[in-house]
N, C-alpha and C positions, 0 to 999 in steps of 0.2 A: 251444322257442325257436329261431330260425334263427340261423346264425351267416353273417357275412356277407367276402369276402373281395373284397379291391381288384381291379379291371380291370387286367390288365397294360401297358396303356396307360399311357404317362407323363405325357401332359395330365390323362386324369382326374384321376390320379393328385393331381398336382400341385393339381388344382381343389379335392379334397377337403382336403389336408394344409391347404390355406390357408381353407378353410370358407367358399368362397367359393357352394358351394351348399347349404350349410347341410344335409345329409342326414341323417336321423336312420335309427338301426334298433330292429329287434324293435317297432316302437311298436302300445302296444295304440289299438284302436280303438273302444273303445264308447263314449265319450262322443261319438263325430263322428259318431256314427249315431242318428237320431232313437229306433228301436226298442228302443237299447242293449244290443246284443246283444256281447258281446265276440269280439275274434278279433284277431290281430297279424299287421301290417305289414313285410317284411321289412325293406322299405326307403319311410322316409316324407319329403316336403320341402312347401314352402309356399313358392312363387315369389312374391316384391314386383312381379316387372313381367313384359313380355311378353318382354324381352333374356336374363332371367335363367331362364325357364323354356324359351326355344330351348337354352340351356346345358345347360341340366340333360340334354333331352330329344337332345341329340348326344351327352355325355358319356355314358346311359345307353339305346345304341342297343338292346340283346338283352334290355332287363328288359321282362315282362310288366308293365301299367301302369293302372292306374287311374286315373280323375281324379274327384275330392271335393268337392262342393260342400259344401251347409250339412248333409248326409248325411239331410236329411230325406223323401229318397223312395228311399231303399235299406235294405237292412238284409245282414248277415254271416251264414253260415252255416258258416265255417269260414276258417283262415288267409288271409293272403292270400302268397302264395310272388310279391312284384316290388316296383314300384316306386309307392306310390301320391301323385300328384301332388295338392295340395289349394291353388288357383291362391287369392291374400293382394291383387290388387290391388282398393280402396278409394276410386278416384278418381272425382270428380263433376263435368264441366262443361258448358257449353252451346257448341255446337259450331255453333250457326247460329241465326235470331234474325229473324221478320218481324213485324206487326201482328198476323196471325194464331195463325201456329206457334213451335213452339221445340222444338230440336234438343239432347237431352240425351243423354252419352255417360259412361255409368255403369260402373265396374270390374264385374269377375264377381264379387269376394264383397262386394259388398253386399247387405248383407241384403235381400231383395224383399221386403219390408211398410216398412222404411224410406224406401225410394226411394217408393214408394205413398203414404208420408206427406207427404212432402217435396215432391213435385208437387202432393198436394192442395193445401198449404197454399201454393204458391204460385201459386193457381189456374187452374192447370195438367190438362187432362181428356182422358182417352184409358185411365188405369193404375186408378181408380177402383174398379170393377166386379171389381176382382181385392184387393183387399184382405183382408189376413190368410193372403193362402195362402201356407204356410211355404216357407222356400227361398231360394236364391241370385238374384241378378240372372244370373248363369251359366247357372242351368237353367233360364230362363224359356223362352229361345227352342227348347231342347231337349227342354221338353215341349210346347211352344207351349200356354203356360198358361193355362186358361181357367175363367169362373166367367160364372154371372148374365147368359148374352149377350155376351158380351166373350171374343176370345180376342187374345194378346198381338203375336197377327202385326199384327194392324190395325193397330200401332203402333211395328213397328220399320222401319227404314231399312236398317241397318249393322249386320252381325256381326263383331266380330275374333276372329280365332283363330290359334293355331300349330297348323300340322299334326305329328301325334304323330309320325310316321316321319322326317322328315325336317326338323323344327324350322321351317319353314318362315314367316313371322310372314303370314296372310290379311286377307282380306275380304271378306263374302258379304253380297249385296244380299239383300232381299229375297224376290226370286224364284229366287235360287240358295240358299236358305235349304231350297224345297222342302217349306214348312209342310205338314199337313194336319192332322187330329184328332189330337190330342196327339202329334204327329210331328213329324218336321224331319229334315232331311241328317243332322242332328247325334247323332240319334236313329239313325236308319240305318246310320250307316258306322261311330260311334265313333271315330275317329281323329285329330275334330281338337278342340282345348281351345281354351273359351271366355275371353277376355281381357277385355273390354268389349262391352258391345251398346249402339247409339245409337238412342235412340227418337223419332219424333214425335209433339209432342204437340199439341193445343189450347187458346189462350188465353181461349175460349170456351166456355160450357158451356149446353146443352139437353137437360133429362132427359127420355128418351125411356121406357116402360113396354116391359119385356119379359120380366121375371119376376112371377108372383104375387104370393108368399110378398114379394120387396123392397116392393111398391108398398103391401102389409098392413103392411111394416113404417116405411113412411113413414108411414101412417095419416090416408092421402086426401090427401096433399099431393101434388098434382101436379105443382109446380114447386119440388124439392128443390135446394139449393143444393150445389155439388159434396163439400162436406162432412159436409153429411146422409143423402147419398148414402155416404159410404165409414162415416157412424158406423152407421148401419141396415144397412149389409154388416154390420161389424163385429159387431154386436149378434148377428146372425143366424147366423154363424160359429162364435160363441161359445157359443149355444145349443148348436149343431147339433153341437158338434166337439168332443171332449175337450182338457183341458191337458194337453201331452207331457210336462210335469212330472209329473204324476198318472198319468197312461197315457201311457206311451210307446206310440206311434204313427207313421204316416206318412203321416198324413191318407187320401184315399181309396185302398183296395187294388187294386181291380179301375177297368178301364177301363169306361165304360159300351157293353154292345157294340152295333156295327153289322151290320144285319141283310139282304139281298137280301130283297125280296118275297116270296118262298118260305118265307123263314126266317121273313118277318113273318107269312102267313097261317097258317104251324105253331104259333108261338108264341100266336097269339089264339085257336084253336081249345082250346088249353090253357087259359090264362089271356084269360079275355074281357077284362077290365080291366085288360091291360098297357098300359103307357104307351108311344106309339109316336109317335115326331119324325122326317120327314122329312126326310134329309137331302140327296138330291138325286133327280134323276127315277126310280131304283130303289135307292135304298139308302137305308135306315130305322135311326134310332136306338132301345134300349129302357133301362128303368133298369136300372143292375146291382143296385142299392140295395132295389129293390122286388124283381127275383127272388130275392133275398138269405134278403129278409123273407118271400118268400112259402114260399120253404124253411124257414122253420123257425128263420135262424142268426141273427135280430135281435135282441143282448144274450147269447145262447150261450158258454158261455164250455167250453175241454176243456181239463182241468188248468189253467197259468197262461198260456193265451190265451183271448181270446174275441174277440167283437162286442161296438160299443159300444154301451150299451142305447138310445141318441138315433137313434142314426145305422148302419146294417145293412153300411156300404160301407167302415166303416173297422174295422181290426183294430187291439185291442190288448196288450198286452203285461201279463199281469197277473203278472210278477215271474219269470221266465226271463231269463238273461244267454244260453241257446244259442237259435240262430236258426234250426234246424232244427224247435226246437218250432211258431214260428211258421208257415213252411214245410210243414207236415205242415197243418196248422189250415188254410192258405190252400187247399190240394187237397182237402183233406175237403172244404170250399164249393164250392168248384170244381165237383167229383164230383157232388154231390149238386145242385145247381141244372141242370146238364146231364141228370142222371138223371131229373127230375122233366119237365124246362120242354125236355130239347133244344136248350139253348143253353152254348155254353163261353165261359165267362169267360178275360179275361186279364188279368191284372197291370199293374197301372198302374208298380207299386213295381219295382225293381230289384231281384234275387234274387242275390248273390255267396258 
């Protein structure tokens, strides 16, 4: 357990005696991790606004720092020696408002299948297409979240944030956002914490076909109603994806990789019948799912991890509280998919 000693500063000083940033120590962390992996906190808080985590983040200039969403795309592998920030604001309004559009500005921990719901049902279309994928409104943009056709950049405007150094309170358009394949600024630098993202949305809706497997799960309805649309995600999700209650998980492990033309005519030479997507004039996407399952690891399980038997991309937890077990499990696939196919996987998931 770490023991923890006051800044000789007299403001912090001051700030803590009156709890006025609520700081907590030693906190264990395995319930905030979807994998449940245990591992303690030295120093833990939960910011209400964006004033109250500039606070925090001046008060504690030299702690190493974490920031926590709904902990479902990370997992622990050992203590955390700092300060882990796990940002509490909750707020939902509409920020701007035509015939066509609408302009919603959503706290960072709102849960993201919430907010999904709640534009559905106010037929509202742009977040649809992403339904059930676990997580915060906060990580949405920071993994620039994507499912079915749909990735979440098409739909945001406005990012706020504080910059972690310097508490700074921002806001990044969307092209200073810097999206790309599960990337973003945010993603990249780590430094600044998401407070709110404002999305646009459409008061309109036309179902367009661009997945298979959804269009099988309408079951020939061509003109699904925005709702039919997120219950046939759902359905399909559910199949596909374990309950974190059952298996702890973190939805998928591995990113799907991107491949140079070289990489792609090595990889088909191997595998005739790899799946291969275009993603711009020479750079090709392949499944990570499918070289997974062509290794070997689909339902695999070594000691209390494995693969899910449905699904080859997601890892889960079959009753380990340490997160090195999983971590060893995720480089054995690793290994072995490169060793066969010539292709390296990487981690979608966070590794702490």
């Amino acid at each position: 357990m770490y023991t923890y000693e006051f800044n000789k500063n007299k403001l912090i000083k001051q700030l803590v005696k009156n709890k006025t940033l609520n700081i907590q120590h030693n906190k264990q962390l395995q319930q905030y991790n979807s994998f449940r992996t245990k591992a303690v906190a030295r120093l833990f808080c939960e910011p209400q606004s964006a004033d109250e985590l500039s606070e925090i983040l001046k008060a504690f200039p030299d702690e190493n720092k974490l920031i926590l969403g709904a902990g479902n795309n990370l997992f622990f592998t050992k203590d955390f020696d700092g300060l882990i920030i796990k940002p509490a604001m909750k707020e939902i309004y509409i920020v701007s408002e035509d015939e066509n559009y609408v302009e919603i500005e959503a706290g960072a921990a709102i849960e993201w299948d919430n907010l999904v719901g709640e534009t559905v049902s106010r037929g509202y279309s742009g977040l649809e297409n992403l339904s059930l994928i676990p997580g915060s409104v906060g990580a949405s943009p920071i993994q620039n979240i994507g499912a079915y056709g749909s990735e979440v950049k098409d739909t945001i405007t406005l990012v706020k944030a504080t910059d972690m150094i310097s508490g700074e309170q921002l806001e990044f358009t969307n092209e200073e956002c810097q999206f790309g394949y599960r990337d973003s600024i945010f993603k990249q630098k780590r430094r600044y914490i998401i407070t709110s993202v404002v999305y646009r949305l459409n008061k309109t809706y036309i179902y367009k076909e661009k997945y298979v497997d959804l269009s099988r799960e309408l079951k020939g309805n061509n003109t699904p109603s925005l709702s039919q649309v997120r219950e046939a995600i759902i359905k399909i999700r559910t199949r596909k994806l374990p309950d974190v209650k059952t298996y702890p998980n973190a939805g998928s492990f591995f990113k799907n990789p991107i491949l140079t033309k070289e990489e792609k005519e090595a990889l088909q030479k191997r595998l005739v019948d790899a799946p291969i997507y275009n993603t711009g004039e020479t750079s090709f996407k392949t499944s990570a799912a499918f070289l997974i399952e062509k290794a070997g690891y689909k339902g695999k399980n070594n000691g209390l991890v494995g693969t899910y038997e449905n699904h080859a991309l997601v890892i889960v937890n079959l009753g380990t509280d340490d997160g090195r077990d999983i971590l060893n499990f995720a480089n054995e696939i690793t290994n072995e998919v490169e060793k066969q196919f010539g292709v390296r996987l990487e981690p979608e998931v966070w590794i702490y």
